[in-house]
VOGU-3710 file (C-alpha; in Angstrom, 3 decimals, decimal comma):
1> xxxxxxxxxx> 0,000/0,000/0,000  1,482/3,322/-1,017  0,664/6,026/1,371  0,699/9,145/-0,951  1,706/12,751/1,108  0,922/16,023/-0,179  4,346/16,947/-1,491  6,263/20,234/-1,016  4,310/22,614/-3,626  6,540/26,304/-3,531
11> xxxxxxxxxx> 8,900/27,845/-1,110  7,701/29,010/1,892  4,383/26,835/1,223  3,126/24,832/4,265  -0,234/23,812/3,701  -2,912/24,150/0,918  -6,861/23,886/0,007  -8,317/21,494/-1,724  -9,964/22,616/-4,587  -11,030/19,472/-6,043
21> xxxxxxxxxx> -10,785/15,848/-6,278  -9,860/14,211/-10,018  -10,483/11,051/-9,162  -12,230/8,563/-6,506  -12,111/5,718/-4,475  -11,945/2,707/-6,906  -10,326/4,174/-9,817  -6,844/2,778/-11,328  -4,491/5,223/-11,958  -1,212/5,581/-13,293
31> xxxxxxxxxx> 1,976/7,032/-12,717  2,070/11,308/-12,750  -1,883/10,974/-13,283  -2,971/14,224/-11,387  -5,307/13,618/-8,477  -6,519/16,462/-7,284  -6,077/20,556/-7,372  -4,435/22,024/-4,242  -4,910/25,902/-3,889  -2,043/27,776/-2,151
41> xxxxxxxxxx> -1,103/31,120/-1,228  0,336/31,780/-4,655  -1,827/29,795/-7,087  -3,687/26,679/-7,701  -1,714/23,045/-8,539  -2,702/19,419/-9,906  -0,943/17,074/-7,222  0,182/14,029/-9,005  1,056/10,680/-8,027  4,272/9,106/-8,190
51> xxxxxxxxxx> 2,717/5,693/-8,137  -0,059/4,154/-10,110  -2,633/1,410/-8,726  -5,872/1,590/-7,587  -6,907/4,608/-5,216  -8,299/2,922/-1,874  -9,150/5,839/0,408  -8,633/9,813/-0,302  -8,522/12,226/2,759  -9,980/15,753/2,963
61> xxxxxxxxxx> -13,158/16,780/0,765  -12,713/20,272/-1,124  -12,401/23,386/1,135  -10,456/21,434/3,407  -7,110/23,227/4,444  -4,368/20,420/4,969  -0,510/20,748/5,963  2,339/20,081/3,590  3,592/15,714/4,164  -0,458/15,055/5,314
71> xxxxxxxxxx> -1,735/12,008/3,654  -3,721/12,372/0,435  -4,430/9,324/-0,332  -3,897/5,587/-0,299  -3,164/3,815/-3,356  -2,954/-0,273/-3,504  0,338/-0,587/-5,740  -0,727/-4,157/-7,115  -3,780/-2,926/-8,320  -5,221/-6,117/-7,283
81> xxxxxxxxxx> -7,390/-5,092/-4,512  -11,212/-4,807/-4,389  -12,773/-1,975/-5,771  -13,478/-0,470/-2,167  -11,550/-1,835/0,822  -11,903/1,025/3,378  -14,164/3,321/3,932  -13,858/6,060/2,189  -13,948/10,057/4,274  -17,143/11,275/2,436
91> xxxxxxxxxx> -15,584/13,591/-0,239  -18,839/15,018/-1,884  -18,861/16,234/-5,575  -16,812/19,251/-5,844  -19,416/22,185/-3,946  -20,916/24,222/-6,749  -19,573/27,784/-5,281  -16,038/26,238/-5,720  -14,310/28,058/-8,865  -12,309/25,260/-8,471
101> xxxxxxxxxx> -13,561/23,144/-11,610  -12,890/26,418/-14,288  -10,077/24,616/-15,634  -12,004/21,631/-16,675  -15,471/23,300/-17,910  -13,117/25,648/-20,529  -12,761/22,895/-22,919  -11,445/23,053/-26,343  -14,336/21,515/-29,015  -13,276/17,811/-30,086
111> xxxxxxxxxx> -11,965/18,832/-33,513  -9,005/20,418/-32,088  -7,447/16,996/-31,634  -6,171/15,461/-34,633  -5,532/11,756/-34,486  -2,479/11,860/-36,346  -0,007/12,394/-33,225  -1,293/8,811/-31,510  0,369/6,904/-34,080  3,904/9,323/-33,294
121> xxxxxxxxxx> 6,649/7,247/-31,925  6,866/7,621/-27,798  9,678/8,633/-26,259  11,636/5,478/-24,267  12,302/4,854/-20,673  12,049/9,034/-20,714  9,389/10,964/-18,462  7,592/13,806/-19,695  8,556/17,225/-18,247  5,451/19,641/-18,242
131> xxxxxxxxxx> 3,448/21,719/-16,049  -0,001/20,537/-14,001  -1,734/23,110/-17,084  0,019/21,870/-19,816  -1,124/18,255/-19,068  -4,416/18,781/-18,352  -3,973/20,260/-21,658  -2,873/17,098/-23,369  -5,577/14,912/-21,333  -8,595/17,139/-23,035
141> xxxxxxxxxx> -6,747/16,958/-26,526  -7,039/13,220/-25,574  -2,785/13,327/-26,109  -0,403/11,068/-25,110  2,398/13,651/-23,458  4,938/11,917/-23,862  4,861/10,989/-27,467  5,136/15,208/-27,450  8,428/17,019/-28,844  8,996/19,476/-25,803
151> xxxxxxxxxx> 11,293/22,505/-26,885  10,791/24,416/-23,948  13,918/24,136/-20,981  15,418/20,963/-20,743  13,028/19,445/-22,782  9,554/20,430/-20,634  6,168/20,457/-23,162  4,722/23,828/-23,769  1,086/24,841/-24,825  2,928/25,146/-27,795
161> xxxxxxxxxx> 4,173/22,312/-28,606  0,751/20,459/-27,941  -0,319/23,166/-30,751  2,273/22,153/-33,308  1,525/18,463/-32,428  -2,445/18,701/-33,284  -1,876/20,779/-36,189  -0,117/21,895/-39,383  2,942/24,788/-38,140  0,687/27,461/-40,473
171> xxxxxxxxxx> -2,706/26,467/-38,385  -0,434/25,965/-34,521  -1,677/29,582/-33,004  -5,660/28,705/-34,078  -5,224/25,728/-30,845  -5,387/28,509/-27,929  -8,306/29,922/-29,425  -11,421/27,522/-28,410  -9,839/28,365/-24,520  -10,089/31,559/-24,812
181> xxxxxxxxxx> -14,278/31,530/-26,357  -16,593/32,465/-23,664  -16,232/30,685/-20,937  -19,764/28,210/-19,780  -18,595/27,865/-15,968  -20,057/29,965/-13,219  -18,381/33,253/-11,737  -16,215/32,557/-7,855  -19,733/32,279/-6,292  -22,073/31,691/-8,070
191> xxxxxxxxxx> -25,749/33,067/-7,895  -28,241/30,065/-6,288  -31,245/29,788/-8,690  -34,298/31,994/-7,122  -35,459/30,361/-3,984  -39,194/29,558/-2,996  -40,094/32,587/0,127  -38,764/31,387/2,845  -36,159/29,016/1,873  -32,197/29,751/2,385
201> xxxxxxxxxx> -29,196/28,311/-0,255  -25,972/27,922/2,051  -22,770/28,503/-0,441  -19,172/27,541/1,173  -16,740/30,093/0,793  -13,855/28,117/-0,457  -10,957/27,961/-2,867  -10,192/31,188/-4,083  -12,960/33,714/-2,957  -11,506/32,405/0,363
211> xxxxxxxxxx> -8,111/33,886/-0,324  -9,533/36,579/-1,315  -11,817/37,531/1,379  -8,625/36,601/3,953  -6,835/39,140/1,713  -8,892/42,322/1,654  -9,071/41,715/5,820  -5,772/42,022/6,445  -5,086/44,853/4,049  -8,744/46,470/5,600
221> xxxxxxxxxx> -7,881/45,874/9,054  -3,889/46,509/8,729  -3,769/49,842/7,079  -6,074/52,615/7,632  -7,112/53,314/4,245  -8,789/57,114/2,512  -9,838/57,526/-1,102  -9,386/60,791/-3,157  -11,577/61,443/-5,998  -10,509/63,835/-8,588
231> xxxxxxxxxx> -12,449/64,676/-12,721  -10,180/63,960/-15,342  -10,681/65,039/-19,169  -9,536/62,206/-21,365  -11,015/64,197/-24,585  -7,255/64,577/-26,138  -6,502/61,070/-25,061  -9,546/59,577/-26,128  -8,780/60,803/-29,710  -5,268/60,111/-29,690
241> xxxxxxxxxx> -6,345/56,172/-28,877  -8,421/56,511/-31,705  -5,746/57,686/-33,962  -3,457/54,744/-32,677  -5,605/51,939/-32,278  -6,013/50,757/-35,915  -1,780/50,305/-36,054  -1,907/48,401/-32,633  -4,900/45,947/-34,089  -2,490/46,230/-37,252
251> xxxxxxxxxx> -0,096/44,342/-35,276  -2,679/42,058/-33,571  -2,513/44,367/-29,709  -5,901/46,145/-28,479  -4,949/49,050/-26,873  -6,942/50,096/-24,394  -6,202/52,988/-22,264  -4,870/50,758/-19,230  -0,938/51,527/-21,439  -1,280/55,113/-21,534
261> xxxxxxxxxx> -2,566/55,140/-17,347  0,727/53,059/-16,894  3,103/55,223/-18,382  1,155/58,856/-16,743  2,031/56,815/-13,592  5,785/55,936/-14,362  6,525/59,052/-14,755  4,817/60,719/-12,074  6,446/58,358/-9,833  9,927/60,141/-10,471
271> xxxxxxxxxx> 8,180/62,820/-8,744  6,166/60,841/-6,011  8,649/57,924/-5,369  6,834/56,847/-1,892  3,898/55,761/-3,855  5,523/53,360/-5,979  6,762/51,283/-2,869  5,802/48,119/-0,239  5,472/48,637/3,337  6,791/45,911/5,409
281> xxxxxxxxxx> 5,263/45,568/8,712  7,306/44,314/11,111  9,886/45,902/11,314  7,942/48,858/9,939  9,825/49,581/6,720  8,700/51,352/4,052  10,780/50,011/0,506  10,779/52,355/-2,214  10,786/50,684/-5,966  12,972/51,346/-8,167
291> xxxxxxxxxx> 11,400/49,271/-10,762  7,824/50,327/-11,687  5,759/47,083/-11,438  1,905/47,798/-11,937  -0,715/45,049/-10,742  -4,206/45,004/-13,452  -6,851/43,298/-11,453  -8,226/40,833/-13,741  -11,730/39,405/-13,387  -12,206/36,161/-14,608
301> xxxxxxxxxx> -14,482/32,992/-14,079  -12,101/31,400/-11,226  -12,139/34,613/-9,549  -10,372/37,689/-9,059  -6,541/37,774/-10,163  -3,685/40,574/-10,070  -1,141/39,843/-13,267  1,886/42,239/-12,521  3,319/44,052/-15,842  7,170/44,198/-14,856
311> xxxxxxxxxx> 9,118/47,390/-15,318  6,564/49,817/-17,066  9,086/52,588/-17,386  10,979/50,941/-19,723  8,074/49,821/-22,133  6,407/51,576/-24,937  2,790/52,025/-24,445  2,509/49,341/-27,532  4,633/47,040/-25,530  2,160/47,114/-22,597
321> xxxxxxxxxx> -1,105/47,016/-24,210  0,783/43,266/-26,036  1,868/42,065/-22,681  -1,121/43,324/-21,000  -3,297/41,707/-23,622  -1,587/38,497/-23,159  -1,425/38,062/-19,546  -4,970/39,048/-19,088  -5,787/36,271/-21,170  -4,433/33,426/-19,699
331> xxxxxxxxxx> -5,429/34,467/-16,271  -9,037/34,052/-17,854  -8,007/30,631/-19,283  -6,291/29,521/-16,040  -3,030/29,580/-17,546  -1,369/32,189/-15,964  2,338/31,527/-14,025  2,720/31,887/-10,331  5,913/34,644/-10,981  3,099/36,972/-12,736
341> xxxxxxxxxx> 1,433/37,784/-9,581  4,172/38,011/-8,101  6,388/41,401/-7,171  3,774/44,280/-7,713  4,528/47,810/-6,503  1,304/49,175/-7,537  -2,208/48,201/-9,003  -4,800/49,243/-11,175  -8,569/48,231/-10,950  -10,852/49,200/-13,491
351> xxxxxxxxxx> -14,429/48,793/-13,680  -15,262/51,414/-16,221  -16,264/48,361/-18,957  -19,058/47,626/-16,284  -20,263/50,964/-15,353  -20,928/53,371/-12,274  -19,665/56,518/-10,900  -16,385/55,841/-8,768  -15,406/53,419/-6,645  -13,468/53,070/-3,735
361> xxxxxxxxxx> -10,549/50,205/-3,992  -8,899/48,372/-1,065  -5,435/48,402/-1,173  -3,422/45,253/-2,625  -1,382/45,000/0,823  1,529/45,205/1,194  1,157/48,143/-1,496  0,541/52,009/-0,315  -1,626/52,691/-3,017  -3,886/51,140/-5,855
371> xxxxxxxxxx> -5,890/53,278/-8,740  -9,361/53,093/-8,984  -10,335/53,914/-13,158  -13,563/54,413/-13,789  -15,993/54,809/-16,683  -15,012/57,384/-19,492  -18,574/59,081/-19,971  -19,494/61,642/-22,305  -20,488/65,185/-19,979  -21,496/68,939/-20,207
381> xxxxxxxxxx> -18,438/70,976/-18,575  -17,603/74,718/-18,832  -14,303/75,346/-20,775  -13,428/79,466/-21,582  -17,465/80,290/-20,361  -19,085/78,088/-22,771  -20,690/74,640/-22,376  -19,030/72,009/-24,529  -19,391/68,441/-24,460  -16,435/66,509/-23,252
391> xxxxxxxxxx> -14,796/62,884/-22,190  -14,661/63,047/-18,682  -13,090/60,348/-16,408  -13,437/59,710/-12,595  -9,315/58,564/-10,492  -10,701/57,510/-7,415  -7,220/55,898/-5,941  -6,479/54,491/-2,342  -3,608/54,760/-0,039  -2,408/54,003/3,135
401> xxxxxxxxxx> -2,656/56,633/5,461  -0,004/55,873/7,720  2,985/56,248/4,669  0,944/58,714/2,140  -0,802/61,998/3,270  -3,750/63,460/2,289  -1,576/66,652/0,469  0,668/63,731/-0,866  -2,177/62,134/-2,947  -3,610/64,906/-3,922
411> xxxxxxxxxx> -0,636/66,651/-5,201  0,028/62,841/-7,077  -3,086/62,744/-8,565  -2,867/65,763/-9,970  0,399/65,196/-11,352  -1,239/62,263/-13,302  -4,337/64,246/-14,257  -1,908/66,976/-15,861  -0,347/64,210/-17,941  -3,694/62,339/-19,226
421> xxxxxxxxxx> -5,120/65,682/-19,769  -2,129/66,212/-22,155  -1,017/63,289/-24,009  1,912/65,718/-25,710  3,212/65,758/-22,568  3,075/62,804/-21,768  4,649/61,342/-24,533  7,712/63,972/-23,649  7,757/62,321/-20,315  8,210/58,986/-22,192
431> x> 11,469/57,281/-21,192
//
């Protein structure tokens, strides 16, 4: 009987949720088969097994929280024993407000898989090297991974190279698309159907809305946050996007005006450096950034993620809006790597797609600040006496009281309101 442990899963990592089971009590599996999704701290993981046999008794059910080297599972080597020998912990079907299952719902339509590569000649006596993504990739193009040429470091399968293997080279990029369609699974918790009067739905906040609601309490209830609101007119930017967006879509990037915030904010940074910085709290430390790392929250069906866009001031606005563009996109697809949410300095939430006036955003601890963009909405405004109609634009950024005053983010916000006002300028600012 192998006793299988939850392994070690990241530095620093000592225990994890489980998301989901893959398989259950009975079933044969094989060697590296994933068994289940473990959430951590820094992202969610397939846990596979270093042994195959048959799975005799699984521990935990989802939303349970278990320590790094706790038994998983117990898996009869020999394969020999009866379907169920032990009782098994009642692990129910994974809870419906879990966003847990995302991965598996965003499936790729059966045509993507080609049968040509399961005639390809498998690789001897020679393991696979690939990420948890990349083979539940393979599984759902109904692949064999290891019969896969892997061209990424030492060897490890890519995304890509299950592309090239499905496909002609000239038709490889079409295989991300079906992941990337609109998605069937339900948002982090989902809505329960309308309820007869009187009735009550109970919904277990697990998985990642858990992390997330741990997350906004400590930054709440660590650092006393105030918002400052302030009207800026994106009229001159507004056309100037509209000047440069057929190039970008030219060369395949939509540029949205997420690029253009990120470079205002580089810049203004040279004169506000405390804003661009972490605050560590014990000892209290503030660390000014040199490097000008800006978190985009992203939502998407398995909940809400922060991407980081590494070392905006050295990036053309073009350069943004493609890595911006790209990133965003596999967070939605559950592809996204750990290190990309990983070293932020600042963040930018946007809801103006959705709607409203302004809103207020907690801060992405250990950040001192985060930017709040809103809506850009067509207004009446007095310019030189007269009424015109212009694109106006509510800021409505956060910070942390105890590092940034209230003069402070005023006099930064208006420092970035001078440059979106004035995209010449800000173009001059440009490094």
């Amino acid at each position: 009987m192998f006793v299988f442990h939850l392994p070690e899963i990241g530095e620093g990592v000592v225990e994890g949720e489980i998301v989901q089971w893959l398989v259950k009590v009975g079933d044969v599996v094989s060697e590296d088969q994933p068994v289940c999704e473990i959430m951590t701290d820094k992202a969610t993981v397939e846990i596979s097994t270093p042994k195959g046999g048959r799975v005799v008794q699984l521990f935990g059910k989802p939303g349970d929280v278990i320590k790094v080297h706790s038994t998983l599972a117990n898996i009869d080597t020999d394969g020999s024993a009866p379907r169920v020998t032990v009782p098994e912990i009642p692990v129910p079907a994974p809870v419906k407000a879990a966003p847990a299952p995302t991965p598996l719902a965003v499936v790729p339509p059966a045509p993507v898989a080609a049968p040509a590569p399961v005639v390809a000649e498998v690789r001897e006596g020679n393991k696979a090297l690939a990420t948890p993504a990349v083979r539940r990739h393979a599984r759902e193009l109904e692949l064999d991974i290891h019969a896969v040429p892997g061209s990424g470091k030492g060897g490890r399968v890519t995304h890509d190279d299950l592309a090239r293997f499905t496909q002609p080279a000239a038709e490889a990029p079409a295989v991300e698309a079906p992941a990337a369609a609109e998605p069937v699974i339900p948002v982090a918790v989902p809505q329960a159907a309308p309820q007869p009067t009187g009735s009550e739905t109970h919904i277990p906040i697990i998985g990642l809305r858990r992390k997330i609601a741990q997350q906004m309490v400590k930054a709440y209830s660590t650092a006393p946050h105030f918002t400052y609101v302030d009207e800026i007119d994106m009229t001159d930017l507004v056309a100037l996007r509209g000047r440069l967006k057929g190039r970008a879509e030219a060369k395949g990037v939509k540029l949205t005006y997420i690029p253009f915030i990120m470079k205002a904010l580089a810049a203004v940074f040279r004169e506000f450096p405390n804003v661009n910085a972490n605050v560590i709290e014990d000892p209290f430390t503030l660390v000014v950034k040199g490097d000008v790392n800006i978190g985009v929250a992203t939502d998407s069906p398995q909940g809400l993620y922060v991407p980081v866009i590494k070392n905006v001031e050295r990036k053309s606005v073009l350069q943004l809006a493609a890595e911006l563009q790209d990133v965003t996109t596999r967070v939605r697809e559950g592809k996204v790597r750990v290190d990309e949410l990983q070293g932020g300095t600042f963040t930018i939430t946007s809801v103006g797609n959705i709607g409203g006036v302004f809103a207020t955003p907690i801060l992405n601890h250990p950040e001192v600040a985060i930017l709040g963009v809103n809506k850009i909405v067509k207004r009446p405004v007095v310019r030189d006496d007269q009424i015109v109609i212009r694109e106006m634009l509510y800021l409505s950024p956060s910070f942390d009281h105890r590092i940034i005053d209230g003069a402070v983010a005023a006099r930064f916000v208006s420092a970035l309101k001078a440059l979106l006002e004035d995209p010449d300028a800000l173009f001059l600012e440009m490094a």
